[in-house]
C-alpha positions in Angstrom: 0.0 0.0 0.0 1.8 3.0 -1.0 1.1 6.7 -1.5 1.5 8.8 -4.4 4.5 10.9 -5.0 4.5 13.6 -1.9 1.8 12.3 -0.1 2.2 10.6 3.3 0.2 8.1 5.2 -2.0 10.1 7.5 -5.3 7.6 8.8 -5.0 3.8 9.5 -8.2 1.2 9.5 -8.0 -2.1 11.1 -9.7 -5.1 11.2 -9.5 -8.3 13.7 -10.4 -10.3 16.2 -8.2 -12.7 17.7 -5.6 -11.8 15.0 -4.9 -8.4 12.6 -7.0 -9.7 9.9 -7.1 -6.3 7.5 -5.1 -2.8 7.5 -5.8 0.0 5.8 -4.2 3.6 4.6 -5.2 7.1 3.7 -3.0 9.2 2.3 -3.2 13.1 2.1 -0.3 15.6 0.3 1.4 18.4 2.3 2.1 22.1 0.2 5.5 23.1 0.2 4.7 25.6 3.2 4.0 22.3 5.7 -0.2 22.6 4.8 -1.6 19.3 4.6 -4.1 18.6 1.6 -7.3 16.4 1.6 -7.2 13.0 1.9 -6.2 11.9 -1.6 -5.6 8.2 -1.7 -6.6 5.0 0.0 -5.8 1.6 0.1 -6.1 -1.4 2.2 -4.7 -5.5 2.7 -5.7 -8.5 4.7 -8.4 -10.9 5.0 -11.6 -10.4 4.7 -12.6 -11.7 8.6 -12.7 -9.9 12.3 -15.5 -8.9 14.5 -14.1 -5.7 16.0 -12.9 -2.6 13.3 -11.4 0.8 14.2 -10.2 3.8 11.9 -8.4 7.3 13.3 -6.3 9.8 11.0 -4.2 12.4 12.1 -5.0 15.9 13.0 -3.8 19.2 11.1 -0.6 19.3 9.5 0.8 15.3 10.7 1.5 12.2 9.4 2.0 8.7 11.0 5.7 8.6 12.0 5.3 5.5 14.7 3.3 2.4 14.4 2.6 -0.1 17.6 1.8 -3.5 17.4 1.8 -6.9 19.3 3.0 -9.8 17.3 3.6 -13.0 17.0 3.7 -15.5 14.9 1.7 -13.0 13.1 0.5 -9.5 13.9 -1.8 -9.9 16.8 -3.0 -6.5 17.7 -3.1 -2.9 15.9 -2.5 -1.0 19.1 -1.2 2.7 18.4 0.2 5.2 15.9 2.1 8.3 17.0 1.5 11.1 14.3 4.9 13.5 13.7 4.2 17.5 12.5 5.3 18.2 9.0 7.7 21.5 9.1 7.4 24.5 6.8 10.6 23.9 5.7 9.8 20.0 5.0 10.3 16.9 6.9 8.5 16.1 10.1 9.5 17.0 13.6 9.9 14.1 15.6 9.7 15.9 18.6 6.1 17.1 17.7 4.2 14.3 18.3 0.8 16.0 19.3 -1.7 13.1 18.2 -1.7 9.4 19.3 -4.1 7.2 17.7 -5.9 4.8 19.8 -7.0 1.8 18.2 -6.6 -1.7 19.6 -8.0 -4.5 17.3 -6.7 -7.6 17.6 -5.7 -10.5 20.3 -4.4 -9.5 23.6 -1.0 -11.7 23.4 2.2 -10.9 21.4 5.1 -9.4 21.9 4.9 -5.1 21.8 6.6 -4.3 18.7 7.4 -0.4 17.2 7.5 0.3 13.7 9.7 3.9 13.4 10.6 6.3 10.8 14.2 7.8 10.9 14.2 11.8 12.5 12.3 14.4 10.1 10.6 11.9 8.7 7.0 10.0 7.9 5.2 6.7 6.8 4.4 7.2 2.6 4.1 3.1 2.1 3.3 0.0 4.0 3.7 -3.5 3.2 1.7 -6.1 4.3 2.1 -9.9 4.2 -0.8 -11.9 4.8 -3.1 -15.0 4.1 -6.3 -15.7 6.5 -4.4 -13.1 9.1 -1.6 -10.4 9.0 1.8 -12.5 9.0 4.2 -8.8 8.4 4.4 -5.3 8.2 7.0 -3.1 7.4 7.1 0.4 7.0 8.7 2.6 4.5 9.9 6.1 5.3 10.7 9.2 3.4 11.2 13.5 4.4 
């Protein structure tokens, strides 16, 4: 699932029940003063099961930076997302991070495990490997 040129993932959907069964993204661009456009792109990958959903996007001028799960033997649980503020001057101030998305779906067992973008910067693309459930994610980065 990956963004268009200059956009950056700023909402995440989930779907699950005793596992991460479906994850989505919506994208949005950002103006070259730091102004985040309207949402402008979405996308989403998984099965097709789960009994509980949830969905939260980032406010004003932010972008998912951090994702939080609990895994296993596949991803158990979509439990957070940390959302970074995009600078005039570009990139994304990591030490910004005004907006944490609440969303637990999934099991309760797992390890905790933190997805991160480098300083200054946010998620634009997510990969997602998956049958029945959610086996991997991995997270790709850009200013």
């Amino acid at each position: 699932m990956s963004c268009p040129p200059g956009q950056y993932v700023v909402a995440l959907s989930a779907k699950g029940g005793e596992y991460l069964d479906r994850l989505g993204i919506k994208c949005a661009p950002f103006h070259a003063s730091g102004v985040r456009g309207s949402v402008a792109h979405t996308a989403g990958a998984g099965g097709s099961g789960g009994t509980e959903s949830a969905s939260s996007t980032c406010s004003g001028n932010q972008a998912i930076a951090y994702i939080f799960t609990y895994s296993g033997s596949w991803i158990d649980a979509l439990n957070s997302a940390l959302c970074a503020q995009r600078k005039a001057a570009g990139g994304f101030d990591e030490m910004k991070f005004v907006n944490r998305l609440e969303f637990d779906v999934g099991g309760k067992h797992g390890r905790q495990c933190s997805l991160t973008c480098p300083a200054d910067q946010a998620v634009h693309k997510i990969t997602v490997r998956y049958g029945a459930w959610i086996d991997s994610i991995e997270v790709f980065c850009r200013p």
